[in-house]
C-alpha positions as a Markdown table, in Angstrom:
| # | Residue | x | y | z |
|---|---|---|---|---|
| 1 | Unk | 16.7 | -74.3 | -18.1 |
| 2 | Unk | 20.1 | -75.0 | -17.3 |
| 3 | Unk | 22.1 | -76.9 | -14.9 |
| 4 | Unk | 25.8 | -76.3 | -13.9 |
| 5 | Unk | 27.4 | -80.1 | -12.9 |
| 6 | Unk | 29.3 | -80.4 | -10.0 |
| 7 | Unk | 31.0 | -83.3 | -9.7 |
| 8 | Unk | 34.5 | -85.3 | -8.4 |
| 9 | Unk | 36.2 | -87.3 | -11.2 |
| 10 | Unk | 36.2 | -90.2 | -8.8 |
| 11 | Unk | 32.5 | -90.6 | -9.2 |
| 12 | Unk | 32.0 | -90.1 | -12.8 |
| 13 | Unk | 30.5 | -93.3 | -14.2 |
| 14 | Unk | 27.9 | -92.4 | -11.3 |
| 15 | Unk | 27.4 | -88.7 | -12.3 |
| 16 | Unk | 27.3 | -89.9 | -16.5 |
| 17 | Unk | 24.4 | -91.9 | -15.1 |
| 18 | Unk | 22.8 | -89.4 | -13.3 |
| 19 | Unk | 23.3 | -86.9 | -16.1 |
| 20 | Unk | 21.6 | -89.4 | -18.1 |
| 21 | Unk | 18.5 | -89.6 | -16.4 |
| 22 | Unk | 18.1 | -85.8 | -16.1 |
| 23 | Unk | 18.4 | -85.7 | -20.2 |
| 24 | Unk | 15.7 | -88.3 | -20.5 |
| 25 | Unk | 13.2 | -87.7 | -17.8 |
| 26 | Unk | 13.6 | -84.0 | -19.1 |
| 27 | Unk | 13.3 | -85.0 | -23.0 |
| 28 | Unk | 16.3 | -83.2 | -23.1 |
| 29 | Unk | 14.4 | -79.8 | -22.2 |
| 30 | Unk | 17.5 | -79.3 | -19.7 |
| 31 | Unk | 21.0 | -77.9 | -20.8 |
| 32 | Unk | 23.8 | -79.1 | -18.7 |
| 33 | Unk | 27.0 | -77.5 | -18.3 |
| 34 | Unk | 30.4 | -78.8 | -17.2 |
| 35 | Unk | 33.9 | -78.3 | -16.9 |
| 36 | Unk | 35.1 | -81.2 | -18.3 |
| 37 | Unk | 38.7 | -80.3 | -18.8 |
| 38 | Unk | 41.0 | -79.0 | -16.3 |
| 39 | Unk | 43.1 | -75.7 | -17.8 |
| 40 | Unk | 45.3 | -73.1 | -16.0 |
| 41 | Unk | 42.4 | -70.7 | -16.2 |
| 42 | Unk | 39.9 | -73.1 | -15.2 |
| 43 | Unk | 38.4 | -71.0 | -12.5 |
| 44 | Unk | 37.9 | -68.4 | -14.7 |
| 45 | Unk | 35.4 | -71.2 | -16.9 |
| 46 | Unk | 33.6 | -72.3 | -14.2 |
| 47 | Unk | 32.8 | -68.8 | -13.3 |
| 48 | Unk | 31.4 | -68.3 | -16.6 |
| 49 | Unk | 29.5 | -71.3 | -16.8 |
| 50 | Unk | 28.1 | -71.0 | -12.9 |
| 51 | Unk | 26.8 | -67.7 | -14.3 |
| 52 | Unk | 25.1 | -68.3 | -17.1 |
| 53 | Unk | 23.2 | -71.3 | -15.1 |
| 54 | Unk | 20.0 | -71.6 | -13.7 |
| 55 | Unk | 21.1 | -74.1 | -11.2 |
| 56 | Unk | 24.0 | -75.9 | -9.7 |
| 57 | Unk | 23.8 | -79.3 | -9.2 |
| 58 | Unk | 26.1 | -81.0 | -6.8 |
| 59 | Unk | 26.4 | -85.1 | -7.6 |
| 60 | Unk | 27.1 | -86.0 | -4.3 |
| 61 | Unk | 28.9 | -89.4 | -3.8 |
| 62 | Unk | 31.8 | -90.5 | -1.2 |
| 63 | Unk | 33.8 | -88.0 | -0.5 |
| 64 | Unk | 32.7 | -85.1 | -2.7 |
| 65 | Unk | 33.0 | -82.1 | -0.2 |
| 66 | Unk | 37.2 | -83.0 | 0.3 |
| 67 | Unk | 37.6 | -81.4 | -3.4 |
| 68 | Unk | 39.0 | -77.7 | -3.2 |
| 69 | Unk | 37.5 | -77.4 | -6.4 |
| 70 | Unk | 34.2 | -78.5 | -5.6 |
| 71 | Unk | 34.7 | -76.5 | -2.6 |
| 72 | Unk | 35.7 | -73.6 | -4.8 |
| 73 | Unk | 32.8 | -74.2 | -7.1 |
| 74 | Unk | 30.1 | -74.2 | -3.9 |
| 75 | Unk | 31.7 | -70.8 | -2.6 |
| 76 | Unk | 31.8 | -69.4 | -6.1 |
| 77 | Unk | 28.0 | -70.4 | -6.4 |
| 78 | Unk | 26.8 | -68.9 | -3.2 |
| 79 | Unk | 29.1 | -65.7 | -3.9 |
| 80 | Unk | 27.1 | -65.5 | -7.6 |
| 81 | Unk | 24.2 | -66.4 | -5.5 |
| 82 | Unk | 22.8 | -69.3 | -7.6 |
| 83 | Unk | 20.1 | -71.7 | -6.5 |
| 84 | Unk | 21.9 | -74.9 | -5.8 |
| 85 | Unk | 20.8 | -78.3 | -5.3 |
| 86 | Unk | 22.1 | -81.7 | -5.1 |
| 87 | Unk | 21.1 | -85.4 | -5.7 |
| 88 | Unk | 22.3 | -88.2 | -4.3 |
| 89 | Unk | 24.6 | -91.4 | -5.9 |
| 90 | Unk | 24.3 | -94.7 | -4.8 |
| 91 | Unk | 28.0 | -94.0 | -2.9 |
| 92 | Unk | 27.1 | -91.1 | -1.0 |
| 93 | Unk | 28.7 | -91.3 | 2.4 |
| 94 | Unk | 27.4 | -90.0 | 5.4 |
| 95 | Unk | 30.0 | -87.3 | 5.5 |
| 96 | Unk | 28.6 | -86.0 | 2.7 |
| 97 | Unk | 25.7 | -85.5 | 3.6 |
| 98 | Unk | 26.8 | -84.0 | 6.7 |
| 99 | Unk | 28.4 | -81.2 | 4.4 |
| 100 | Unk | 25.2 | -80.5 | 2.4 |
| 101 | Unk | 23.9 | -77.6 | 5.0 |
| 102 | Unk | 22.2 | -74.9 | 3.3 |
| 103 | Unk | 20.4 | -76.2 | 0.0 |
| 104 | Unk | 18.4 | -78.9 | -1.1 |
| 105 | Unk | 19.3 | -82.6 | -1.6 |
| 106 | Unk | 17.2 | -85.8 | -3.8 |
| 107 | Unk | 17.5 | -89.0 | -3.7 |
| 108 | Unk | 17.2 | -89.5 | -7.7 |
| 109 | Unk | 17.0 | -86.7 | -11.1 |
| 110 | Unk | 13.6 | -87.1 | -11.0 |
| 111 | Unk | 12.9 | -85.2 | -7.9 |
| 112 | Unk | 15.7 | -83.2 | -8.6 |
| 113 | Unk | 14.1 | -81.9 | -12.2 |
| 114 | Unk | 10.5 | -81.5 | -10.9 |
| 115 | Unk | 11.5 | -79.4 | -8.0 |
| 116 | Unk | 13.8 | -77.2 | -10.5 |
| 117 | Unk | 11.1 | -76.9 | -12.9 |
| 118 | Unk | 8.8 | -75.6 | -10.0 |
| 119 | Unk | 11.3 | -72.9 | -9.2 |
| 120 | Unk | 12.2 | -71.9 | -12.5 |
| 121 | Unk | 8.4 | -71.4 | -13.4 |
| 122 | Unk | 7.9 | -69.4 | -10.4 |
| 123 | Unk | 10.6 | -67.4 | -10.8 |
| 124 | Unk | 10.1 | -66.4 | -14.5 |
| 125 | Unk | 6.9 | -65.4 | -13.6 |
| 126 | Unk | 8.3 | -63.0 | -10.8 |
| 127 | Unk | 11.1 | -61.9 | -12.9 |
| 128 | Unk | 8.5 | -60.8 | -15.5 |
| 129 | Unk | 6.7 | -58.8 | -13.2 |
| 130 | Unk | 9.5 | -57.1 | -12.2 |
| 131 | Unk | 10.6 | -56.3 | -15.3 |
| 132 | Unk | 7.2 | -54.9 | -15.7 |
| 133 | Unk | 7.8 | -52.5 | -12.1 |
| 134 | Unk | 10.6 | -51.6 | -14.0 |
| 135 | Unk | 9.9 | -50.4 | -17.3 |
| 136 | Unk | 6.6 | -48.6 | -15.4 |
| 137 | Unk | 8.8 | -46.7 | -13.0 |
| 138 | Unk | 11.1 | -45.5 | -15.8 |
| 139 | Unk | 7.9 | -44.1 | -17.9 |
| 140 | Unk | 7.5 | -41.9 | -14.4 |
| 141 | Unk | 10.6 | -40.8 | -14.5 |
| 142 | Unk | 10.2 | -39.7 | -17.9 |
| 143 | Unk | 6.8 | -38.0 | -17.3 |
| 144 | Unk | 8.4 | -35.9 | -13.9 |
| 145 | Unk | 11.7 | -34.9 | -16.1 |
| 146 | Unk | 9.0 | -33.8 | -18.6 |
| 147 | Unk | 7.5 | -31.9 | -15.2 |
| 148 | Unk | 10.8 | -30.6 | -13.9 |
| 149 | Unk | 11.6 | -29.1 | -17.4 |
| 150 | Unk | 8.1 | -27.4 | -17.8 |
| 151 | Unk | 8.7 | -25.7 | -14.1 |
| 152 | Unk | 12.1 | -24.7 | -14.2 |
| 153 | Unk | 11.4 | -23.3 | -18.5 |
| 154 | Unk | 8.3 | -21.5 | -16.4 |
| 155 | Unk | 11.0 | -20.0 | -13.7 |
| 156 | Unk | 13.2 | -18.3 | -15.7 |
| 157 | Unk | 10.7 | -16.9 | -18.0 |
| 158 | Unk | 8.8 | -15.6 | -15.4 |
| 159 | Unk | 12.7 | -14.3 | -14.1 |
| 160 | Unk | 13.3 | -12.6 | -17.1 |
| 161 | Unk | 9.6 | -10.9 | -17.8 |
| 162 | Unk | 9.4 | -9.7 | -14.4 |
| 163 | Unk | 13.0 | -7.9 | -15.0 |
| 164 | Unk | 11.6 | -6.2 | -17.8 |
| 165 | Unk | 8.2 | -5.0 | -16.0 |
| 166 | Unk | 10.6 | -3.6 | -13.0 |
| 167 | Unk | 13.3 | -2.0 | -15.9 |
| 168 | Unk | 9.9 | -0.6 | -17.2 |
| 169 | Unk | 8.4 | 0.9 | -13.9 |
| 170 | Unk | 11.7 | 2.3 | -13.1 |
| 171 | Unk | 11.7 | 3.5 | -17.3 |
| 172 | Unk | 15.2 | 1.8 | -17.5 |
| 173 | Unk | 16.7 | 4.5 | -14.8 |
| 174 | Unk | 20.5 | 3.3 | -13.4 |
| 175 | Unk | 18.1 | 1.5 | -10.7 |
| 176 | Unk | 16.1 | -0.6 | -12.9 |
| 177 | Unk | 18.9 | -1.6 | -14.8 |
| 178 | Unk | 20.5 | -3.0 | -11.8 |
| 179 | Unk | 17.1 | -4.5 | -10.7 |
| 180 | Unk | 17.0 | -5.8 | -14.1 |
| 181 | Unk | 20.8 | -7.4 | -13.5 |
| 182 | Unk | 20.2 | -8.9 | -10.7 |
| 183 | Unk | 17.1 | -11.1 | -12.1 |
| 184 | Unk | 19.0 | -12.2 | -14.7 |
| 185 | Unk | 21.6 | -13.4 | -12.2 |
| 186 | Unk | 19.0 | -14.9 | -10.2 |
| 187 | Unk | 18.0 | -17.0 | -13.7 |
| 188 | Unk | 21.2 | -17.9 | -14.3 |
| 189 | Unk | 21.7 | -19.0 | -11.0 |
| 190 | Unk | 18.5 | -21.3 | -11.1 |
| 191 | Unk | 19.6 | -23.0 | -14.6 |
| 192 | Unk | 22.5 | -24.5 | -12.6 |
| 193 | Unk | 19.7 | -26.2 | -10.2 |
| 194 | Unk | 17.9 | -27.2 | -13.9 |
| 195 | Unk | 21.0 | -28.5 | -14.5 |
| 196 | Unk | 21.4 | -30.5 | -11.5 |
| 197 | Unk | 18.0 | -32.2 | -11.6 |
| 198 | Unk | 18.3 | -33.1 | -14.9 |
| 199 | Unk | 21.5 | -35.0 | -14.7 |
| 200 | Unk | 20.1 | -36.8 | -11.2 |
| 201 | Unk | 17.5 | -38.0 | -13.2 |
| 202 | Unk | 19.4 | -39.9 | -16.1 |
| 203 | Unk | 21.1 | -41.0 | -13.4 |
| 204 | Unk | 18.4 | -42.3 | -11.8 |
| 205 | Unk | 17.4 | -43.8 | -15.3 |
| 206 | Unk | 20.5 | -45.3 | -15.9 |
| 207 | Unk | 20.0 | -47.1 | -13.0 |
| 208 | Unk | 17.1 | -48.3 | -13.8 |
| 209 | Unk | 18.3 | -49.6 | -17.4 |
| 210 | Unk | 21.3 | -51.4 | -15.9 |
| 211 | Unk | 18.7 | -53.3 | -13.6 |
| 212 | Unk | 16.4 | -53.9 | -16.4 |
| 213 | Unk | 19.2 | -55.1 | -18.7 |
| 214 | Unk | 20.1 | -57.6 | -16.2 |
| 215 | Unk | 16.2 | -58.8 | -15.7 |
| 216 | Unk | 16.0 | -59.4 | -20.2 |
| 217 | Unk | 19.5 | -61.4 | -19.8 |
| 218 | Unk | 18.1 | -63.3 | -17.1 |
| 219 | Unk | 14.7 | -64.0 | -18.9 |
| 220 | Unk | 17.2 | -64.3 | -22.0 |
| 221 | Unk | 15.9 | -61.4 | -24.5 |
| 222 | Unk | 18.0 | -58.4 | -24.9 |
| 223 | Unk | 15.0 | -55.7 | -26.6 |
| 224 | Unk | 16.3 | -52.4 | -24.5 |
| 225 | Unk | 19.8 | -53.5 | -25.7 |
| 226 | Unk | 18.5 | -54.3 | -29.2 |
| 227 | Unk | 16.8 | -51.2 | -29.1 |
| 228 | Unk | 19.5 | -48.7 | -27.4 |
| 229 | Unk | 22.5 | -50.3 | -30.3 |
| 230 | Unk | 19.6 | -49.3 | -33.5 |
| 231 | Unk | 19.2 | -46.1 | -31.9 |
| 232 | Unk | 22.8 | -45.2 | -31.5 |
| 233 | Unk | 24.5 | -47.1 | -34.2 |
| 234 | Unk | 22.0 | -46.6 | -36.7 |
| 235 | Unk | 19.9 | -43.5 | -36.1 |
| 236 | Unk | 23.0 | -41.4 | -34.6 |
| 237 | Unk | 20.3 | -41.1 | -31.4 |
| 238 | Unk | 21.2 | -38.4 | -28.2 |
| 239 | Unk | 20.1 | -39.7 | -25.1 |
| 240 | Unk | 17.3 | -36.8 | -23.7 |
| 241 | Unk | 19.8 | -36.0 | -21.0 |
| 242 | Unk | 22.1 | -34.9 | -23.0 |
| 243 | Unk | 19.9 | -33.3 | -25.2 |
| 244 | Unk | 18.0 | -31.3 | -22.1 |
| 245 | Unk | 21.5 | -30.3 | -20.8 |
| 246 | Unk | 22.2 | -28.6 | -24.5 |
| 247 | Unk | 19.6 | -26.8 | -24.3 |
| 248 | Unk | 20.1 | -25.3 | -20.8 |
| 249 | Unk | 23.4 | -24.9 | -21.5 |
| 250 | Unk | 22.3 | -22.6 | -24.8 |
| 251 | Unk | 19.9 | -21.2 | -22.7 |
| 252 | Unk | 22.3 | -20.1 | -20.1 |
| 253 | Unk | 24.4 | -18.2 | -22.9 |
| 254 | Unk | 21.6 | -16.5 | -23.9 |
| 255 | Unk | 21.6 | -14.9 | -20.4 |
| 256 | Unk | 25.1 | -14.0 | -20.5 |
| 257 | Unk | 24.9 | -12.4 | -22.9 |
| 258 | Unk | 21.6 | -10.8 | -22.0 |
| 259 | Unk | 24.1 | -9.8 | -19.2 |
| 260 | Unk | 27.3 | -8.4 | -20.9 |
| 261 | Unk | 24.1 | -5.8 | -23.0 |
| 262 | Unk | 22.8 | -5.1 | -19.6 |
| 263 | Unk | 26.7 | -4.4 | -18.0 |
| 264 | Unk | 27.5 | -2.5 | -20.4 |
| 265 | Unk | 24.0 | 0.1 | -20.1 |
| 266 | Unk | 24.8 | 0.5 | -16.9 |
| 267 | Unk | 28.3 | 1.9 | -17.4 |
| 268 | Unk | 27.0 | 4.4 | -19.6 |
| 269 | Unk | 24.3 | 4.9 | -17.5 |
| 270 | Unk | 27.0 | 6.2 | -14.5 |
């Protein structure tokens, strides 16, 4: 677990203190994370470290709310939307507290650390179930691409055999030819909507992955990441979109060309 400090340099033998206790009543099982230093990109820090953090903590003592870079830092956190909190120093003024609308504030880091815990727990355990929803719902979209492929391969066969019985029951006459043309037309027509489907649904997937991605970096594991980088750095690996859209591509020359042949009998058929 980590926490983000926010504090005014005015009270910083008070926040050390505090800082103190959270290490020891935590056996040090907490990270904390400051900005210790004040830099021309500064912001840009804070950012970083507000982001990476489970919490913010806000040591709260006179006049701590007056800062523009503690107000900075509250906006930044609420903007990132990050659980913040804050614990009291023996100098907080009443002003202070007056400011503190909107998130939780403890009288000591004890309070503070077991209410954290709590949340983090809780949390976890809901991130990890939806990053079970997830990785379920992207197995379905794999199993209806699998569907949409069958169907749409089923189509255009169908297309093309039912050309050949009508170019056969019309013995490959000027009329069946054109019946046979038009079929193909209507094939190649309906690759496009292949095509179309295909693409929506490594959209979709993609999707999916970026939310995923963001769950594992929140839980702190990266395995899809691990796993996509060994697949395409490694193992030279096509994504199956790309792979399905190859092969209607390649099955859409084959019609064209079944189409130039059947262009060209019908010109010698007239």
């Amino acid at each position: 677990m980590k926490y983000f400090i926010c504090n005014r340099v005015t009270d910083k033998v008070e926040s050390d203190k505090i800082i103190s206790d959270i290490l020891k009543i935590s056996e040090n099982s907490v990270a904390i994370l400051r900005e210790t230093e004040h830099s021309d990109n500064w912001k840009t820090q804070v950012e970083e470290k507000i982001q990476e953090s489970d919490f913010i903590v806000f040591l709260l003592g006179v006049d701590t709310f007056m800062s523009d870079q503690i107000k900075w830092e509250y906006a930044k956190s609420k903007e990132l939307d990050k659980q913040i909190v804050g614990i009291k120093s023996s100098g907080i003024s009443d002003k202070t507290i007056v400011s503190c609308q909107g998130f939780r504030v403890f009288d000591d880091a004890n309070q503070c650390l077991k209410y954290t815990t709590r949340v983090f727990d809780n949390d976890r355990k809901l991130k990890i179930e939806l990053y079970k929803i997830m990785v379920g719902s992207t197995e379905k979209v794999t199993e209806q691409r699998l569907r949409v492929n069958n169907l749409f391969f089923t189509i255009t066969s169908s297309i093309f055999s039912v050309s050949f019985i009508v170019g056969k029951a019309f013995e490959f006459s000027l009329i069946g030819s054109l019946a046979i043309f038009a079929l193909t037309i209507v094939a190649f027509s309906v690759s496009f909507f292949w095509e179309k489907l295909i693409n929506s649904y490594g959209k979709l997937n993609t999707g999916k992955f970026i939310i995923i991605d963001k769950i594992e970096k929140q839980l702190r594991t990266n395995m899809f990441e691990d796993e996509w980088n060994v697949l395409t750095r490694n193992l030279n690996y096509e994504s199956n979109t790309k792979t399905e859209i190859t092969i209607i591509k390649r099955f859409r020359f084959i019609m064209v060309i079944f189409a130039i042949a059947e262009i060209v009998f019908i010109l010698t058929k007239c």
